[in-house]
C-alpha positions in Angstrom: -13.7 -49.9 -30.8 -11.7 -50.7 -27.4 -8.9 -47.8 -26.9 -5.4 -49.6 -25.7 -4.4 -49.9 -22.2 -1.5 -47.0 -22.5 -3.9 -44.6 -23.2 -6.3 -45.9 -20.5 -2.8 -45.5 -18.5 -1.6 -42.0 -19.7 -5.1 -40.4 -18.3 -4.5 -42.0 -15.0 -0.7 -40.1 -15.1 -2.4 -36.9 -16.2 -5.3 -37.1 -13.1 -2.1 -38.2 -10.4 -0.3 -35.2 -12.0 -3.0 -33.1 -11.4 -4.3 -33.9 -8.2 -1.2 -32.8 -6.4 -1.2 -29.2 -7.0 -4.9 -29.0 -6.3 -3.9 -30.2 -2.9 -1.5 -27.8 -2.5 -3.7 -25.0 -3.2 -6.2 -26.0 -0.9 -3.8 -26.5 1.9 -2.8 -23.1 1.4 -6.2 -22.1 1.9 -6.6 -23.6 5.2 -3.0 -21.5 5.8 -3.9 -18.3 5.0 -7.5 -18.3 7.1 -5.7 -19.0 10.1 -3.6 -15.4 9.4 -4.7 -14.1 12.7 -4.0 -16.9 14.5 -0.6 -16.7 13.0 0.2 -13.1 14.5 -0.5 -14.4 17.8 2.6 -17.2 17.7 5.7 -16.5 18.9 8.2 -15.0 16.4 10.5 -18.2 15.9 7.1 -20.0 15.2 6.3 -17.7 12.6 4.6 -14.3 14.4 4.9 -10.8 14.2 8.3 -9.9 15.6 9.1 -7.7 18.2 8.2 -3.8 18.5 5.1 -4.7 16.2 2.0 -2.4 17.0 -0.8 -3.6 18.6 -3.8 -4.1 16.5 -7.0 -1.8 17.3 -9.6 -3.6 19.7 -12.0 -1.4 17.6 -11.8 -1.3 13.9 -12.0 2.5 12.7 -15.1 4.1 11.4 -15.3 4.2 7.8 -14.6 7.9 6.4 -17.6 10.1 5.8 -17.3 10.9 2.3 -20.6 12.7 1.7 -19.5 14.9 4.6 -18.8 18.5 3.2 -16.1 20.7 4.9 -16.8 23.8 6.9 -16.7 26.5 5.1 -13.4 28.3 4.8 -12.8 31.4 7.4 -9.8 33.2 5.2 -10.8 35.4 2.8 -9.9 35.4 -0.6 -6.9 38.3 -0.7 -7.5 41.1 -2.8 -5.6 42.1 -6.0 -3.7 44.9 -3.5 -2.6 42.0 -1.5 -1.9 39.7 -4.3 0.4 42.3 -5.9 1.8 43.0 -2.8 3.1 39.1 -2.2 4.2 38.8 -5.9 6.7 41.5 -5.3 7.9 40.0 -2.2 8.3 36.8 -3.8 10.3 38.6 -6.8 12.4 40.5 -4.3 13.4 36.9 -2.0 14.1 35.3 -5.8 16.5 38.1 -6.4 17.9 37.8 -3.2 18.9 34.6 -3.6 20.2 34.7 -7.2 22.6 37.2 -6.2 24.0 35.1 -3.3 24.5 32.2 -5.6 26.3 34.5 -7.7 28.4 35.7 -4.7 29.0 32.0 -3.3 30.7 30.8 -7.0 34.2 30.5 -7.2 35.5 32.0 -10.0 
């Protein structure tokens, strides 16, 4: 059985509509691999503007994340000490409640 020429003709629309946005997507491909050549154009061309930091000439190590940290040289405080800097925190939260009292207008 021989198909009809507008259907022959409608799959010919669909590839032309098609074909156009695949162009576009590989054009901006090619665009964004030339990103560092980019940052090197002037700014009215389309560069980095003015004031930008200059990139590294070496990239940065990578972070050591199996490294462990020295071991701490303060010393945990003892319950004395902790009680002790409880009630100076109590005593600086008074304080200040009772100059916020003092600074309300009535």
């Amino acid at each position: 059985m021989l198909r009809p020429r507008k259907f022959a003709s409608k799959i010919h629309c669909k590839r032309q509509s098609f074909i156009g946005p695949a162009l576009a997507c590989a054009g901006s491909i090619f665009l964004v691999s030339c990103s560092t050549v980019l940052s090197e154009m002037p700014t009215q061309v389309g560069g980095l503007p003015a004031g930008t930091p200059q990139r590294p000439a070496v990239a940065p190590e990578y972070p050591a994340v199996h490294e462990m940290p020295p071991p701490r040289t303060a010393a945990v405080l003892t319950e004395e000490e902790k009680k002790k800097v409880e009630a100076e925190l109590a005593a600086m939260r008074a304080e200040q409640a009772r100059r916020a009292k003092a600074s309300l207008p009535e």
